[in-house]
C-alpha positions as CSV (number, residue, x, y, z in Angstrom):
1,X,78.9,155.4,81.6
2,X,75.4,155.0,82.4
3,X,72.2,156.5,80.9
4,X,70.7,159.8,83.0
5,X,68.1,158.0,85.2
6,X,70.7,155.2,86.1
7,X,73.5,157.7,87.1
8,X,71.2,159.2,89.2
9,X,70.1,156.2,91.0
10,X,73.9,155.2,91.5
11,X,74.7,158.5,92.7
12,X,71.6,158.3,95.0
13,X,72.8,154.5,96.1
14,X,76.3,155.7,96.5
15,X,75.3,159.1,98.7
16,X,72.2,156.9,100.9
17,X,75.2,153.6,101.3
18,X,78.1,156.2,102.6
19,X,75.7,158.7,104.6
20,X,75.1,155.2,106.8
21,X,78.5,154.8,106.9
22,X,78.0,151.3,105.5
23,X,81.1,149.8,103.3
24,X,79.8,148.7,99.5
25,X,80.6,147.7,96.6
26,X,78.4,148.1,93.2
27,X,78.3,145.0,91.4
28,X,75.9,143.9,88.1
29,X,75.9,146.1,85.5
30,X,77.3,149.1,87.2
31,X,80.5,146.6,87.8
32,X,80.7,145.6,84.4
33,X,80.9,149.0,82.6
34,X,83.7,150.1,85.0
35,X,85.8,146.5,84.4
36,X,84.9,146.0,80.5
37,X,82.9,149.4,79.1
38,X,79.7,149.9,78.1
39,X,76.2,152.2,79.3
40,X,74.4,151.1,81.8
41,X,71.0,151.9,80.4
42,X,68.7,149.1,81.7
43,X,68.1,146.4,84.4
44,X,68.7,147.1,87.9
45,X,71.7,149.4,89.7
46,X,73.1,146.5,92.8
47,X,75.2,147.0,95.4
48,X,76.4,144.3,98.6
49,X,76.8,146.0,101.5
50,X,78.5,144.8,104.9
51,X,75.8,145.4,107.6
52,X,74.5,143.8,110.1
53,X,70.8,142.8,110.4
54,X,69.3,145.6,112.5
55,X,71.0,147.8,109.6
56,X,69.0,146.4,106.7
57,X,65.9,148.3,108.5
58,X,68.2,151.7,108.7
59,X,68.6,151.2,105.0
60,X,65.0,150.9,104.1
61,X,64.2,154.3,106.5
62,X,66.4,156.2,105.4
63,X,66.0,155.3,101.8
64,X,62.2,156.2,101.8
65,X,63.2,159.3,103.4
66,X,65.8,160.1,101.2
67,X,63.0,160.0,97.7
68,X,63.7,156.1,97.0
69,X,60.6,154.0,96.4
70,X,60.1,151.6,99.5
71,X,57.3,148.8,99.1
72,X,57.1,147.5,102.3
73,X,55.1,144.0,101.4
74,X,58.3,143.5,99.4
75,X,61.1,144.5,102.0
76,X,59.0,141.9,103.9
77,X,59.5,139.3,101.4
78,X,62.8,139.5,101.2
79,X,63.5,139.7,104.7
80,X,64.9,136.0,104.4
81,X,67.1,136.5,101.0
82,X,69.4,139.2,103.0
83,X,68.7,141.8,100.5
84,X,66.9,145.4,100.4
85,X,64.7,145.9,97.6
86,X,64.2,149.9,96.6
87,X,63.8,152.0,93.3
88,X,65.4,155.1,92.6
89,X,62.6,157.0,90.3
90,X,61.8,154.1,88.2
91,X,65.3,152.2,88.7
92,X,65.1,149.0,90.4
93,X,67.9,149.2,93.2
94,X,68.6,145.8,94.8
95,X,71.1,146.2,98.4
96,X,72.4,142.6,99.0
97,X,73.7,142.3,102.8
98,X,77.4,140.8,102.5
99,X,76.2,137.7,104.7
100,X,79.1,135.8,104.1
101,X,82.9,135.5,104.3
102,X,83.3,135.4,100.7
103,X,81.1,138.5,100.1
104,X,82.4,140.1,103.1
105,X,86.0,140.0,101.4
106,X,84.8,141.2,98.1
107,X,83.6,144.3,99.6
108,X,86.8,144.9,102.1
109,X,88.9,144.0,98.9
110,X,87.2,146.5,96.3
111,X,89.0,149.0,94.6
112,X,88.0,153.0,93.5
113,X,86.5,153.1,90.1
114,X,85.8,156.7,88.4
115,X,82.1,156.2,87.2
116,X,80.4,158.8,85.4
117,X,82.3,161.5,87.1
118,X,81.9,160.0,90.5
119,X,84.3,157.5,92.7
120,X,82.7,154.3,93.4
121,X,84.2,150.8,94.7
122,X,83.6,147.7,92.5
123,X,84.9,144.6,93.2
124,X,88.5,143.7,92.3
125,X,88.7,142.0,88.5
126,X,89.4,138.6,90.3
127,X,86.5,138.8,92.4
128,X,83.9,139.9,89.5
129,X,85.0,137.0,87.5
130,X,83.6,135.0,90.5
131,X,80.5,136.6,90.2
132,X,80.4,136.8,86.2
133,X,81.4,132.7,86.3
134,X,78.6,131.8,88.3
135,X,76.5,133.9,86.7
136,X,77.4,132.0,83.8
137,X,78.2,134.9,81.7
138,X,81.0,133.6,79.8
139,X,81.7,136.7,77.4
140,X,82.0,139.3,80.0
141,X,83.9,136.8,82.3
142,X,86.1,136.3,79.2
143,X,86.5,139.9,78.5
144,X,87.5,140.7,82.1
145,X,90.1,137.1,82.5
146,X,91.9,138.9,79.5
147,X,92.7,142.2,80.9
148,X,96.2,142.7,81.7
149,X,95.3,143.9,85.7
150,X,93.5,139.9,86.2
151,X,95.6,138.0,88.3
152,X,95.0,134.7,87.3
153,X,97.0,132.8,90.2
154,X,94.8,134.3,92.5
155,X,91.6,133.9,91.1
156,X,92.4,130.0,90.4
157,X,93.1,129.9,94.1
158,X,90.1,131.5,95.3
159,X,88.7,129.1,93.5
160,X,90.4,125.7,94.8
161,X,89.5,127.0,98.1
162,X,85.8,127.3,98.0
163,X,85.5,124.0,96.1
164,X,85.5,125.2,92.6
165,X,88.3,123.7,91.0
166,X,86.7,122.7,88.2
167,X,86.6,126.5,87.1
168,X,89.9,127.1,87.5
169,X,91.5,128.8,84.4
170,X,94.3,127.9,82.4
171,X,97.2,130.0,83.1
């Protein structure tokens, strides 16, 4: 559930990511109301994307022609951090570029979520306890290591094999 100006920027996100034909996940808070409840009423709506560089540019186009916000000193500055900085009427919209393997799999992995009367992809409960545990938000990464559809075999080897053992959870 999200408040009226945030459904409309993830419904504009959503429509702008799939006209380019670019696979996506929504992650943040957008991720955590479909995995664990709650409104998504403040903060900013993100999505990772897999594209390739020349695409980040396509983004920002066609999101300025499309009615997002583009501020091109700050597309500029983020040139290096892999990520598209927008706003949909007032909502901060961050696109992060899916530069790596492990982001790369979160978004081919991601699974249909029914989000304020609209199918989005979030990343599978396994792979947003990745990002909830090193965001260090231990109450929602709680919330979603206790829902019967977490597979905790998997997500304890995902994470012996990027080096995080010492996150591991107890079975």
């Amino acid at each position: 559930m999200a408040a009226p100006s945030h459904a409309r920027a993830i419904r504009a996100v959503s429509d702008l990511l799939s006209r380019l034909r670019l696979d996506f996940v929504f992650v943040g808070s957008v991720a955590r109301a479909a995995h664990i409840g709650g409104i998504v009423a403040s903060g900013s709506i993100d999505a990772v994307a897999t594209m390739g560089p020349q695409q980040k540019s396509q983004v920002a186009m066609m999101a300025n022609n499309n009615g997002f916000g583009v501020d091109r000193d700050e597309l500029d500055a983020a040139e290096e951090l892999d990520l598209v900085p927008i706003s949909f009427e007032g909502t901060r919209v961050h696109i992060l570029v899916a530069s790596n393997a492990l982001y790369g799999r979160m978004v081919a992995d991601g699974v249909s979520a029914e989000f304020d009367e609209i199918a989005i992809k979030i990343p599978r409960a396994e792979d947003f306890a990745l990002l909830l545990q090193l965001n260090n938000d231990v109450e929602s990464l709680m919330n979603v290591v206790e829902s019967p559809e977490f597979d905790r075999q998997g997500y304890n080897r995902k994470l012996e094999a990027i080096g995080l053992r010492e996150l591991v959870v107890p079975e």
